[in-house]
C-alpha positions, 0 to 999 in steps of 0.5 A: 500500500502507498498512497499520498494525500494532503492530510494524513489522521490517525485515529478516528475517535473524536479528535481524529473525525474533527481533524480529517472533516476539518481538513476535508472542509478546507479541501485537503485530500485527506485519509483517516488512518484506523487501526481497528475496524468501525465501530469499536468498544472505547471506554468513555463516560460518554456524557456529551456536555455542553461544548461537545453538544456544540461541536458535534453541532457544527460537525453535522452530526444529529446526536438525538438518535445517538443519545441513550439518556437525557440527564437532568438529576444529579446526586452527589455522595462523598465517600458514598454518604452524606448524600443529596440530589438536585434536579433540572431540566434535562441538560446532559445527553449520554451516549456510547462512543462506539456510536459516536465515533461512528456517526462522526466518521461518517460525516467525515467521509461524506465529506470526501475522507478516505477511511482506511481500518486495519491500519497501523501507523508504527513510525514518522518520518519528516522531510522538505516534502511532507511526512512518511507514516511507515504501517505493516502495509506500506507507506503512506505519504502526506503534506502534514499529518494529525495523530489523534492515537489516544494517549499512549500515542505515537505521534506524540512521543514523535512530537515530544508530547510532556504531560504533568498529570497522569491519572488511572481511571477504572470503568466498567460497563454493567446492565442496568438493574430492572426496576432501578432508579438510574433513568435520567439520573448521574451519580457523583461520589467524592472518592478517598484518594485525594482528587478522585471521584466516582460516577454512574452514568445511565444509558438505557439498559447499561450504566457506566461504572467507574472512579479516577484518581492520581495513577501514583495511588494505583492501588488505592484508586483500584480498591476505591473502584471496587468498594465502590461498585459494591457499595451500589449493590452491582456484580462486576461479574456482569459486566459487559466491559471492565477495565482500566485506562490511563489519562494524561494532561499536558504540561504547560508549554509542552509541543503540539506540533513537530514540522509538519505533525501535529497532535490533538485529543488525548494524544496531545495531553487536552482534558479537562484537569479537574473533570478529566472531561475530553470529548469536548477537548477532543472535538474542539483541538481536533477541528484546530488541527485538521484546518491548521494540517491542511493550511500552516500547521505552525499556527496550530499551538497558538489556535489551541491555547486560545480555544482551550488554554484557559479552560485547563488552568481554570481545571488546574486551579480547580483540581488543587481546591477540590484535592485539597478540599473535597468535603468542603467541596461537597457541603458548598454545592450542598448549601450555597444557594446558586450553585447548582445553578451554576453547575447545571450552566457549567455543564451545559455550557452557558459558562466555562470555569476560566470565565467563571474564576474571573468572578471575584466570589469564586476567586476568592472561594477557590483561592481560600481552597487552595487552588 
């Protein structure tokens, strides 16, 4: 196999399809590199917030039919007690990434992308003349290249990708109880590893199980994941799916964009520090970089730190306050009038923590937290 295009991308999870529509848009030739075959199980709590929602808006995609369930309570426990819940207007669709990253493809290809599955890129070679992606089928040339490899990427140890913040997050996929009360309702629970937490999160007849924390803690996370499960009355034995995965973050200043390579998603470190949050990251850096691969992908990094950059540092600040803080972290949304609407407009994407942290009131409140 040898091919050449302008715009090669590997990986066709959100960051990936963003990227090859976006330069497909532009009017780059442009293939999208897979190495599993469409659609594939991706562990992901799946809740489409609102900056995702937006995206997927733009993409073209119709996420109705795509979501299993429309959010609108939400409880929260700490360690599993103290528990309260508050409820809203449905705000906060769920879906399975399977199907998301399948309906986003698609619009991709659409588009004119060329979608090749069962490809493995397994090395990068720059020259004046564009990139060579080496795969065990031949090799593949193009003008620039967007590695959305998720986050034990190639591509970004090929760029030098430096991340600050590794985090281990447990999740398993399990049915629903009959009779259960997990119908348009997410739980949250305040975990006992310093800056982790726990959710539920219903789909129809499966809800997403999971916890993540400070990879350091390892074995203290692993523990939390399984009381946790247990304490919700839910056999792990049932489970559709079960496992663990590593989410990085990148560290300030870290590189984006190595000549004519450029990385984006989980690839490129973009999360949400406090949340782990990354469809929304991922959709957002993905579209910068398929438009920055198919024009001047120099000015890829500097797209990014203004579409996301302050949204990290406010996650940051965040995090710190919270890891600090959890319980007092819990007995404020508990209590403080306004905040759970302040929490629904996050979540909806009415405001965003970096416009937020502008607020003197919750400057200051952070900044007494620790953050």
């Amino acid at each position: 196999m040898s091919h050449s295009y302008d715009v090669a991308v590997v990986g066709a999870g959100p960051a990936g399809a963003a990227a090859a529509l976006a330069a497909a848009r532009a009017g780059a030739r442009t293939v999208l590199l897979e190495r599993e075959q469409l659609p594939r199980y991706k562990r992901c709590g799946g809740g489409m917030i609102g900056a995702s929602q937006a995206a997927v808006d733009v993409a073209g995609v119709d996420l109705g039919p795509l979501a299993r369930d429309q959010v609108g309570r939400i409880s929260f426990t700490t360690r599993g007690r103290a528990g309260f819940t508050r409820e809203a207007p449905a705000f906060l669709p769920m879906v399975l990434r399977s199907e998301l990253d399948e309906a986003l493809v698609r619009v991709a290809t659409d588009a004119g992308v060329v979608l090749r599955t069962g490809v493995t890129v397994t090395g990068y070679a720059q020259s004046d003349d564009g990139v060579v992606l080496s795969t065990r089928d031949g090799d593949i040339t193009a003008g620039a290249v967007v590695g959305a490899d998720g986050s034990g990427s190639r591509a970004a140890a090929h760029v030098g990708v430096v991340c600050d913040q590794v985090d281990l997050g447990m999740e398993a996929e399990l049915p629903t109880p009959p009779g259960s009360d997990w119908s348009g309702r997410v739980l949250l629970d305040w975990g006992p590893v310093p800056g982790s937490y726990g959710w539920v999160f219903p789909k129809g007849d499966t809800l997403t199980v999971g916890v993540i924390g400070d990879r350091t803690q390892g074995e203290a996370v692993r523990a939390y994941y399984r009381s946790f499960v247990d304490s919700l009355g839910l056999d792990l034995t049932t489970a559709h799916h079960d496992g663990g995965h590593l989410t990085r973050v990148r560290a300030a200043g870290s590189p984006l964009v190595r000549g004519r390579v450029l990385v984006a998603g989980d690839a490129a470190g973009l999360l949400e520090p406090w949340t782990r949050e990354g469809i929304s990251f991922a959709l957002r850096s993905g579209d910068l970089a398929g438009a920055a691969a198919a024009g001047d992908p120099a000015a890829y990094p500097k797209a990014v730190e203004r579409e996301l950059g302050a949204e990290m540092a406010a996650g940051r600040r965040a995090l710190a306050a919270f890891t600090a803080h959890p319980r007092v972290v819990h007995e404020v949304m508990r209590s403080l009038p306004g905040m759970w609407g302040l929490f629904t407009r996050l979540v909806s994407g009415q405001t965003s923590l970096d416009r937020q942290l502008e607020r003197r009131s919750i400057r200051g409140l952070v900044g007494v937290l620790g953050g």
